[in-house]
Biopython code that builds the backbone (N, CA, C, O; Angstrom):
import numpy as np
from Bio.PDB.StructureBuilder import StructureBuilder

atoms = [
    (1, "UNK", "N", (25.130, -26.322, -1.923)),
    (1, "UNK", "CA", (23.808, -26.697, -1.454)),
    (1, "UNK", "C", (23.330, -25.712, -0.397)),
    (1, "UNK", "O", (22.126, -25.465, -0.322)),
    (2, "UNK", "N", (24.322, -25.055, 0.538)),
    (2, "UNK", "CA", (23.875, -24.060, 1.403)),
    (2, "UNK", "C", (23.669, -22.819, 0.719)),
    (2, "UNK", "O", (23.188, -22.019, 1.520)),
    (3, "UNK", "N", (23.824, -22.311, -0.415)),
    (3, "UNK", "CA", (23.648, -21.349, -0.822)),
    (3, "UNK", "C", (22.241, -21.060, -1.483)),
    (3, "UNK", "O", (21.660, -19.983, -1.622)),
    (4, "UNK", "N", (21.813, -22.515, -1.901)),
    (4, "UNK", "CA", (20.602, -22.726, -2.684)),
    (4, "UNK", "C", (19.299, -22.773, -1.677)),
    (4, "UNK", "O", (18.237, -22.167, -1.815)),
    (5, "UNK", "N", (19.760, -23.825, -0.441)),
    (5, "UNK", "CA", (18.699, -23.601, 0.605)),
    (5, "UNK", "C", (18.680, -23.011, 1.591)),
    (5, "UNK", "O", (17.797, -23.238, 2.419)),
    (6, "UNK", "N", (19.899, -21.827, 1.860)),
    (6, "UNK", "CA", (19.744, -21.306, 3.230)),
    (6, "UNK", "C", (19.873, -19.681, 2.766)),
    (6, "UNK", "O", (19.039, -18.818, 3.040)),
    (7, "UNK", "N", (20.956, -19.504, 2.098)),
    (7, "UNK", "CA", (21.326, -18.161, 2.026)),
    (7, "UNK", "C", (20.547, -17.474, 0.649)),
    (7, "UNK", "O", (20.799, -16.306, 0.943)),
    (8, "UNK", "N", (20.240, -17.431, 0.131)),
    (8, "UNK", "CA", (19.112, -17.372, -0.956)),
    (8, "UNK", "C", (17.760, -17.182, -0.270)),
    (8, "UNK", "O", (17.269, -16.062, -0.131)),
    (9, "UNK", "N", (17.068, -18.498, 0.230)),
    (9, "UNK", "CA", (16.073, -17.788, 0.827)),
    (9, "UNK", "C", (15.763, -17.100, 1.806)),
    (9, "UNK", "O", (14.612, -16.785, 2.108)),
    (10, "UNK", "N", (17.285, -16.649, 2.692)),
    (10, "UNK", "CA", (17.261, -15.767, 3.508)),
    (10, "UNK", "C", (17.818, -14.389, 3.234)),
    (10, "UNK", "O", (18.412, -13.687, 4.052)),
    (11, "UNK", "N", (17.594, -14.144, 2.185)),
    (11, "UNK", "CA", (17.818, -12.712, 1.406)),
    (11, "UNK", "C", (17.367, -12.129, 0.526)),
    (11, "UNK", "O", (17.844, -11.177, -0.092)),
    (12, "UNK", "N", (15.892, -12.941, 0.330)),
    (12, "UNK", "CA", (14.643, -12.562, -0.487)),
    (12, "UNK", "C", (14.186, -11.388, -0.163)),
    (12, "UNK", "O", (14.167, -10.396, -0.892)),
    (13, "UNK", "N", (13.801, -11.471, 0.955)),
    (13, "UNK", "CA", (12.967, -10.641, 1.788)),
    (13, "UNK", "C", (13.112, -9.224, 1.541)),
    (13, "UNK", "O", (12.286, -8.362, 1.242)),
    (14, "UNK", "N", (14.929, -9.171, 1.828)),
    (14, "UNK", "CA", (15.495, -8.100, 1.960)),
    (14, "UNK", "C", (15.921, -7.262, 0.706)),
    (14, "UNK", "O", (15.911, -6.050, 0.489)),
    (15, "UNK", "N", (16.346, -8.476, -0.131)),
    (15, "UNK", "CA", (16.301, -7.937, -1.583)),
    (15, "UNK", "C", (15.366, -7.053, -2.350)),
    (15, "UNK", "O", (15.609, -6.030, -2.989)),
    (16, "UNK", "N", (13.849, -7.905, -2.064)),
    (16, "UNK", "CA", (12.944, -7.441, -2.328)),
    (16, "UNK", "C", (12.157, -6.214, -2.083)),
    (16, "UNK", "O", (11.547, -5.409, -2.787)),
    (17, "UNK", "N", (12.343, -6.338, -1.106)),
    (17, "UNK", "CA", (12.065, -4.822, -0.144)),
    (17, "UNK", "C", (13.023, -3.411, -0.766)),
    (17, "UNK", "O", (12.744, -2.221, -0.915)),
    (18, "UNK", "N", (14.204, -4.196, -1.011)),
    (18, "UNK", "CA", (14.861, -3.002, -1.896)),
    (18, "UNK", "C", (14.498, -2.545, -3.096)),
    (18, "UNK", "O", (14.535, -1.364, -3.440)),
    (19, "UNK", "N", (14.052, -3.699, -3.918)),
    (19, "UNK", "CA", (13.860, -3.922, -5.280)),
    (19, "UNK", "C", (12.435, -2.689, -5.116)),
    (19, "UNK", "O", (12.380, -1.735, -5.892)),
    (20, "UNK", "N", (11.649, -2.842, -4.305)),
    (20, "UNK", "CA", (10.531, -1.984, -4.415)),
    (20, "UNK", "C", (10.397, -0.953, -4.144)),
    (20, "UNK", "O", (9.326, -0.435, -4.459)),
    (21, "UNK", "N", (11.398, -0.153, -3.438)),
    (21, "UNK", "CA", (11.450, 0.833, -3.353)),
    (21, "UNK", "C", (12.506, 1.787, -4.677)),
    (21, "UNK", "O", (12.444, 2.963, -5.038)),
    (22, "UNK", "N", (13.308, 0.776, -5.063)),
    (22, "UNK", "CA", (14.035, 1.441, -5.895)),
    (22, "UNK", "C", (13.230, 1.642, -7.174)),
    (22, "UNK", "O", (13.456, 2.630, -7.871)),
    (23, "UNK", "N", (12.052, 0.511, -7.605)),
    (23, "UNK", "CA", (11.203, 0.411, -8.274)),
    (23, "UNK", "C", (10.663, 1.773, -8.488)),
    (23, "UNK", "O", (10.835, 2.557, -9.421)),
    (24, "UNK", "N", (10.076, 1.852, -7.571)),
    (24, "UNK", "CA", (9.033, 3.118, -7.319)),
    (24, "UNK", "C", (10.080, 4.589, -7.269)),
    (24, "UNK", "O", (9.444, 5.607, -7.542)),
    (25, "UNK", "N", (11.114, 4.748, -7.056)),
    (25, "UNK", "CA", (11.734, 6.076, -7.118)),
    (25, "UNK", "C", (12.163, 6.033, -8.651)),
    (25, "UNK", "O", (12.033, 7.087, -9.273)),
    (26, "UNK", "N", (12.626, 4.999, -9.275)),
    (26, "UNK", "CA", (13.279, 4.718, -11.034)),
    (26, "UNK", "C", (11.601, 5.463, -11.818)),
    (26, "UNK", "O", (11.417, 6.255, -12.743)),
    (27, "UNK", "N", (10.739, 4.786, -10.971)),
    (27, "UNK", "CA", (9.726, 5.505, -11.846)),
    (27, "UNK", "C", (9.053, 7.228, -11.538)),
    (27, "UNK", "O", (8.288, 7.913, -12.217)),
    (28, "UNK", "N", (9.522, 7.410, -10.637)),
    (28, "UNK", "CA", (9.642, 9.351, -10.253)),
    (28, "UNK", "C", (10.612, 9.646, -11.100)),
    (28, "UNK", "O", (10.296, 10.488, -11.941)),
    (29, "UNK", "N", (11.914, 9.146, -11.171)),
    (29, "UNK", "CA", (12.884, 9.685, -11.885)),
    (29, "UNK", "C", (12.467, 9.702, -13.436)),
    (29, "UNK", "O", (12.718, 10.692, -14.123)),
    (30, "UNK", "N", (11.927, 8.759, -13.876)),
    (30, "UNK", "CA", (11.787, 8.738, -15.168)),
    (30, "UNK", "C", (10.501, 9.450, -15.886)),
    (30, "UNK", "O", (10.294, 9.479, -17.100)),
    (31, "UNK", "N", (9.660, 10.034, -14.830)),
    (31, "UNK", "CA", (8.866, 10.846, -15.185)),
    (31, "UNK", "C", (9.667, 12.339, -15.292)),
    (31, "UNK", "O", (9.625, 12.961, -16.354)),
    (32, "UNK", "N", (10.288, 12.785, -14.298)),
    (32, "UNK", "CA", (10.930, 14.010, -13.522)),
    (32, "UNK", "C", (11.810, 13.882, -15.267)),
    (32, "UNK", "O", (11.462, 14.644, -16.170)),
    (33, "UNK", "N", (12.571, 13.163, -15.413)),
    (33, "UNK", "CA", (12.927, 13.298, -16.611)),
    (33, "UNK", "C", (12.377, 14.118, -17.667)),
    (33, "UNK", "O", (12.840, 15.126, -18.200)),
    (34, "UNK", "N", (10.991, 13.309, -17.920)),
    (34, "UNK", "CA", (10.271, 13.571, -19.491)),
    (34, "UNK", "C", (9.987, 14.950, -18.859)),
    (34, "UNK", "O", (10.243, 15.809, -19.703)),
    (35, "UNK", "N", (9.581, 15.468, -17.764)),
    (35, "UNK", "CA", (8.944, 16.339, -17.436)),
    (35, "UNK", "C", (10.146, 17.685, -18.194)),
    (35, "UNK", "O", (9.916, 18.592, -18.994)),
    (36, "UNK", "N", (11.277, 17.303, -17.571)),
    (36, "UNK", "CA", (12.271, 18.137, -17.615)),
    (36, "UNK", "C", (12.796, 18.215, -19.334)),
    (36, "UNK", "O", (12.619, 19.260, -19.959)),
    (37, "UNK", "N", (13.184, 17.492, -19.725)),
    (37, "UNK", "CA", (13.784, 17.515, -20.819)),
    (37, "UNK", "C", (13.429, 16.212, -22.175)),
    (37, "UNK", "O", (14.284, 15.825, -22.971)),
    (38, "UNK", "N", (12.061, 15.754, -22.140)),
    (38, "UNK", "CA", (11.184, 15.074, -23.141)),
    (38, "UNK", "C", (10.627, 15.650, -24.027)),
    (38, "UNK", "O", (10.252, 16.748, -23.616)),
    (39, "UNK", "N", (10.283, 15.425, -25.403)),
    (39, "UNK", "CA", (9.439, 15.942, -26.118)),
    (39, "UNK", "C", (8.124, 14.901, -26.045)),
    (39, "UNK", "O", (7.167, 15.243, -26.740)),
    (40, "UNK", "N", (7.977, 13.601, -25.232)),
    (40, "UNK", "CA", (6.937, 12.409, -25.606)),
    (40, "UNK", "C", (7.276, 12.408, -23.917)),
    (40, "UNK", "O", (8.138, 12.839, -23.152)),
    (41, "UNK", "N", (6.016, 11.636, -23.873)),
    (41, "UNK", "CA", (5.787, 10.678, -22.539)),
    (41, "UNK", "C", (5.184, 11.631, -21.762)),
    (41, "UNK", "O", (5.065, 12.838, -21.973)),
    (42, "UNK", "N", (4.723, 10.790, -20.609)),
    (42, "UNK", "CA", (3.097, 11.126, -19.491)),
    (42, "UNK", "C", (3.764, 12.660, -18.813)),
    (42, "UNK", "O", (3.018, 13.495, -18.301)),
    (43, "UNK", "N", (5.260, 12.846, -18.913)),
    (43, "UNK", "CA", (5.873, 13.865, -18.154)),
    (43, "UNK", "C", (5.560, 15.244, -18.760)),
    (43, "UNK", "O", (5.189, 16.345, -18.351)),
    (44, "UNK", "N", (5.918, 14.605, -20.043)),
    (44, "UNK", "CA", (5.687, 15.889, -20.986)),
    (44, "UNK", "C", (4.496, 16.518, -20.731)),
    (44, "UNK", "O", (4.359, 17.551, -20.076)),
    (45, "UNK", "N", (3.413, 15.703, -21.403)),
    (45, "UNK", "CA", (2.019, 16.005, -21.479)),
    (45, "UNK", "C", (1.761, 16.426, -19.886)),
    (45, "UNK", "O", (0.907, 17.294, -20.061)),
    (46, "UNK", "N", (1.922, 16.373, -18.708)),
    (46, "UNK", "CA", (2.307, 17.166, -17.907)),
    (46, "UNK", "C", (2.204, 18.401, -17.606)),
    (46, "UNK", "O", (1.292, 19.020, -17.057)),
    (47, "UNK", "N", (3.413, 18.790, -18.088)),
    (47, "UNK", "CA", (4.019, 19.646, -17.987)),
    (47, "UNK", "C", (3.626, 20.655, -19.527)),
    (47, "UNK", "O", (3.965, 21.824, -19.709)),
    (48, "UNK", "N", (3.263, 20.252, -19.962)),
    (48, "UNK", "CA", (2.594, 21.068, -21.303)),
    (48, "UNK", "C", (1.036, 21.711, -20.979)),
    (48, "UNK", "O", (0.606, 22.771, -21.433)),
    (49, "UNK", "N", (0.399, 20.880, -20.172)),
    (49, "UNK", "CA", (-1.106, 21.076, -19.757)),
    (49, "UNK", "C", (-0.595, 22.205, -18.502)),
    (49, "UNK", "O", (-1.023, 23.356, -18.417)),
    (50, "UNK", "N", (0.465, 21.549, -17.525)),
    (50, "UNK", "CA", (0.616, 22.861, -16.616)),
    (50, "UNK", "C", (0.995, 24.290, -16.945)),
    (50, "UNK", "O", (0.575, 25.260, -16.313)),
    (51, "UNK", "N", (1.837, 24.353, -18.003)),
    (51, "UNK", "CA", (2.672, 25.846, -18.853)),
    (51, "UNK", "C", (1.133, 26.294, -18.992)),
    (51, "UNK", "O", (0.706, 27.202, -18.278)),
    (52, "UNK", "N", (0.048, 25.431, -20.223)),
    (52, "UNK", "CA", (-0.740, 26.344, -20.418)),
    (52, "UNK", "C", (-2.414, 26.296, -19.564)),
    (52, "UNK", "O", (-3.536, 26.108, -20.034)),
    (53, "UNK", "N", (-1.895, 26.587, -17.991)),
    (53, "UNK", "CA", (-3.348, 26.120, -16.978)),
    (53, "UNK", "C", (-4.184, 25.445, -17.619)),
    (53, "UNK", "O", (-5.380, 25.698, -17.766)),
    (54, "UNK", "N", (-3.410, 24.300, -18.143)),
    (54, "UNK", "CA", (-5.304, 23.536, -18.475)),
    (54, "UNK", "C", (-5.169, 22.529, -17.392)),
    (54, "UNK", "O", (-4.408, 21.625, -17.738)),
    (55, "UNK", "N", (-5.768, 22.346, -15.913)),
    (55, "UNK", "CA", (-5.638, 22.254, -15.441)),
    (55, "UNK", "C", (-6.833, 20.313, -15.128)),
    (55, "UNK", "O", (-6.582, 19.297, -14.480)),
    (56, "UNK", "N", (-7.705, 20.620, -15.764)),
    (56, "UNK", "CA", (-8.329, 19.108, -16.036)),
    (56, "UNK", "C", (-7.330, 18.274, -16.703)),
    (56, "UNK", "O", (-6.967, 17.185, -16.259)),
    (57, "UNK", "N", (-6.642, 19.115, -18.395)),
    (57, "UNK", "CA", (-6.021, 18.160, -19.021)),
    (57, "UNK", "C", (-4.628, 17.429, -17.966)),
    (57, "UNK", "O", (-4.089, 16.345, -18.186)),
    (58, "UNK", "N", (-4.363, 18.197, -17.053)),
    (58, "UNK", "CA", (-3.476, 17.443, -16.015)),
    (58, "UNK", "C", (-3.508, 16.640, -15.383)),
    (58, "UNK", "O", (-2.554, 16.158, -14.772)),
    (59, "UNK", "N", (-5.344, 16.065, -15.362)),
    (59, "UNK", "CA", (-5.291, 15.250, -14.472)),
    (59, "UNK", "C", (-5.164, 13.375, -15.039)),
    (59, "UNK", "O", (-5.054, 12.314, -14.426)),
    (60, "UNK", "N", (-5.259, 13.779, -16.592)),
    (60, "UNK", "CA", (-4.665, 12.419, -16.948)),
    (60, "UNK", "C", (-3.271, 12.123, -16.773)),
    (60, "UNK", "O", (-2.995, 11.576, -15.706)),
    (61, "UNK", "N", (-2.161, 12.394, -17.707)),
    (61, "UNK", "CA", (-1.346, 11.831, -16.879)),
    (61, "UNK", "C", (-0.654, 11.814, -15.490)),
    (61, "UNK", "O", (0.398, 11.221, -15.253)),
    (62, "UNK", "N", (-1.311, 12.474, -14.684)),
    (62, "UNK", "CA", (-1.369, 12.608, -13.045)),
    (62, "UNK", "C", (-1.818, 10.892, -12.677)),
    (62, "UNK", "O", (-1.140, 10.020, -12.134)),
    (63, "UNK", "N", (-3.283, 10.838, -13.236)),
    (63, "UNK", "CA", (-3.574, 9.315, -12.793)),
    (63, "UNK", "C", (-3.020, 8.520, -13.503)),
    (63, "UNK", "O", (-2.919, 7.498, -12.824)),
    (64, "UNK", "N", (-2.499, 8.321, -14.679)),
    (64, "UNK", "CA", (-2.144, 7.238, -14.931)),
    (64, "UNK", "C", (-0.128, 6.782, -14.715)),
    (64, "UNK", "O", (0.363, 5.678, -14.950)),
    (65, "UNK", "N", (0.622, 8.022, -14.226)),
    (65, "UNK", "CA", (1.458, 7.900, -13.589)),
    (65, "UNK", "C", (1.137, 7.463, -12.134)),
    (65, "UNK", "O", (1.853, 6.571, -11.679)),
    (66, "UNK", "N", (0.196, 7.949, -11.372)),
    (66, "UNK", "CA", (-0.498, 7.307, -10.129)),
    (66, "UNK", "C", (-0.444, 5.411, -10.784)),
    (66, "UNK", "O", (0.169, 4.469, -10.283)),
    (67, "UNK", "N", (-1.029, 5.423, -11.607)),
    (67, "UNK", "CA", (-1.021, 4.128, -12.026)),
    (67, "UNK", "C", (-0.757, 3.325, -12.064)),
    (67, "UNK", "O", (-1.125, 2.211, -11.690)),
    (68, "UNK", "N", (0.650, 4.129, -12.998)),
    (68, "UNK", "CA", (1.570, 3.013, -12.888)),
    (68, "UNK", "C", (2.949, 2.571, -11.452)),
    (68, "UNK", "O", (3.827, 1.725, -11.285)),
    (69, "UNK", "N", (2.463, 3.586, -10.821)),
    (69, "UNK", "CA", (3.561, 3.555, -9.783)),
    (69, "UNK", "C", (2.693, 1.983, -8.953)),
    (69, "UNK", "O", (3.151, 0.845, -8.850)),
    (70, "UNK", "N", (1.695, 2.384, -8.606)),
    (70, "UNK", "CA", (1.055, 1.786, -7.621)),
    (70, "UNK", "C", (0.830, 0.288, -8.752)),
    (70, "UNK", "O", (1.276, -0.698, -8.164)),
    (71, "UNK", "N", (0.566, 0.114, -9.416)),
    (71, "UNK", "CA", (0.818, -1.223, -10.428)),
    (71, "UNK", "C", (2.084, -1.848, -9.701)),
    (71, "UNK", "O", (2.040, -2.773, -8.890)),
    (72, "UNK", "N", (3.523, -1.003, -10.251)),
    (72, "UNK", "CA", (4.478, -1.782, -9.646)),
    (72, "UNK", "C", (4.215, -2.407, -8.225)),
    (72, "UNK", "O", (4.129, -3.515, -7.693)),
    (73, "UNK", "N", (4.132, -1.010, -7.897)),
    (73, "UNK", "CA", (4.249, -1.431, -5.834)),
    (73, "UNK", "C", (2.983, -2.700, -5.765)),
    (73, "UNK", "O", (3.122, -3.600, -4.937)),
    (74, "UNK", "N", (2.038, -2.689, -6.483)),
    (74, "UNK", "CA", (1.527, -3.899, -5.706)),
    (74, "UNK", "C", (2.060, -5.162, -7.036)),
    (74, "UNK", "O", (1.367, -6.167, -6.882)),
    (75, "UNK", "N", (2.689, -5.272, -7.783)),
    (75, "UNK", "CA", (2.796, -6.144, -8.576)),
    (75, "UNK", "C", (4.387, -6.908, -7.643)),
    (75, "UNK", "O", (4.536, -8.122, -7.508)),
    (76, "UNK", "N", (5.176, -6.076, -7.230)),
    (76, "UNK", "CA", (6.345, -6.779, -6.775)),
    (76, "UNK", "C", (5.947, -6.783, -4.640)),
    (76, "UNK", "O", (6.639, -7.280, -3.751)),
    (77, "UNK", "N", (4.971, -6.229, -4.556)),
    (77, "UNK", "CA", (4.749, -7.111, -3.418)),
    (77, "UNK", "C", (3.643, -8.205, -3.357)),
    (77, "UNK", "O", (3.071, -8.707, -2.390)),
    (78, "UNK", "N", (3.513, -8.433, -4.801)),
    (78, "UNK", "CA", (2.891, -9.704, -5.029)),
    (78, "UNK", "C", (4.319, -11.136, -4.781)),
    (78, "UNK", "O", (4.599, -12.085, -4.050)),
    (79, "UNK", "N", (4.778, -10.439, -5.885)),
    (79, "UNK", "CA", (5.990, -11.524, -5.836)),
    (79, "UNK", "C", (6.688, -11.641, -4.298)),
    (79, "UNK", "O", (7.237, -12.641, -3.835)),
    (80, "UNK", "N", (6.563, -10.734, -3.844)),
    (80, "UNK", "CA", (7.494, -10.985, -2.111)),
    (80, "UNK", "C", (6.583, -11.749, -1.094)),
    (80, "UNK", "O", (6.836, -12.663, -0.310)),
    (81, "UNK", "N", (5.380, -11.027, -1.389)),
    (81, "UNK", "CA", (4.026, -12.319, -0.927)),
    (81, "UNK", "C", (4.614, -14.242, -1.055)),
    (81, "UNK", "O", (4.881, -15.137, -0.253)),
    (82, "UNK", "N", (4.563, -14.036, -2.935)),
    (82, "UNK", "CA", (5.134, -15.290, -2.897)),
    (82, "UNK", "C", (6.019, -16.259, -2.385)),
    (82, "UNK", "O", (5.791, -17.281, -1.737)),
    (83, "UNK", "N", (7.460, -15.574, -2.941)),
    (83, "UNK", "CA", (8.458, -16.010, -2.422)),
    (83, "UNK", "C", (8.485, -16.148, -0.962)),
    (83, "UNK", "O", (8.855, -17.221, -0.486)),
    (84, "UNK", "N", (8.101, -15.091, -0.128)),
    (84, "UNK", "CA", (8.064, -15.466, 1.654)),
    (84, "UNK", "C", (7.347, -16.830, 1.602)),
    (84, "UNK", "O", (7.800, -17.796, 2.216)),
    (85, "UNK", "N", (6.353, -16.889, 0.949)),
    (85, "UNK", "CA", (4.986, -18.509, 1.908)),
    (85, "UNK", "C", (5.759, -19.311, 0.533)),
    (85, "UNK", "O", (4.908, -20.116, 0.152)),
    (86, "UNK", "N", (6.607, -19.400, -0.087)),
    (86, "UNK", "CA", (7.410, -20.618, -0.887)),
    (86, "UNK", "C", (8.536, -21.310, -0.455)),
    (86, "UNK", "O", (9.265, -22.145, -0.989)),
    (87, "UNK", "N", (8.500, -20.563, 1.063)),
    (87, "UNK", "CA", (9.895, -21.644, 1.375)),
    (87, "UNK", "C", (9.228, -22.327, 2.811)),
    (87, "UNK", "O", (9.856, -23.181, 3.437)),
]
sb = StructureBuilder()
sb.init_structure("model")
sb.init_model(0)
sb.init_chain("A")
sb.init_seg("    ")
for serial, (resi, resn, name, xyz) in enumerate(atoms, 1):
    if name == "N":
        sb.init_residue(resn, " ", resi, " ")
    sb.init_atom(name, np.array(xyz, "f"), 0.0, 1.0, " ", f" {name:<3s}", serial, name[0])
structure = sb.get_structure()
């Protein structure tokens, strides 16, 4: 019973806070990836528009990796929102 009401919700916080940052670097890495060694994904197209200066066509997947980073970051400090004002 102490685990359910004391120690649990006193390690949300902290969890969470991790969870979002690791969030947000898993998704650098997984671009840095495609960038590096993908034939598909936002990294590629990238890095294909940069080889040949097309320098507008860069700016799509620029924003929509912007996108999706900042999606996460505010989608899981939605949930930490929550969980803090739920106990």
């Amino acid at each position: 019973a102490c685990l359910w009401k004391v120690t649990l919700p006193a390690i949300v916080p902290t969890v969470l806070a991790g969870v979002r940052v690791a969030g947000v670097i898993a998704c650098v890495i997984v671009f840095l990836a495609e960038m590096i060694a993908s034939t598909d994904g936002l990294g590629h197209m990238l890095t294909v528009a940069a080889r040949a200066y097309r320098t507008l066509d860069m700016f799509v997947p620029l924003v929509w990796i912007c996108a999706v980073g900042l999606a996460l970051n505010t989608f899981i400090g939605f949930v930490q929102r929550k969980l803090d004002h739920s106990g």
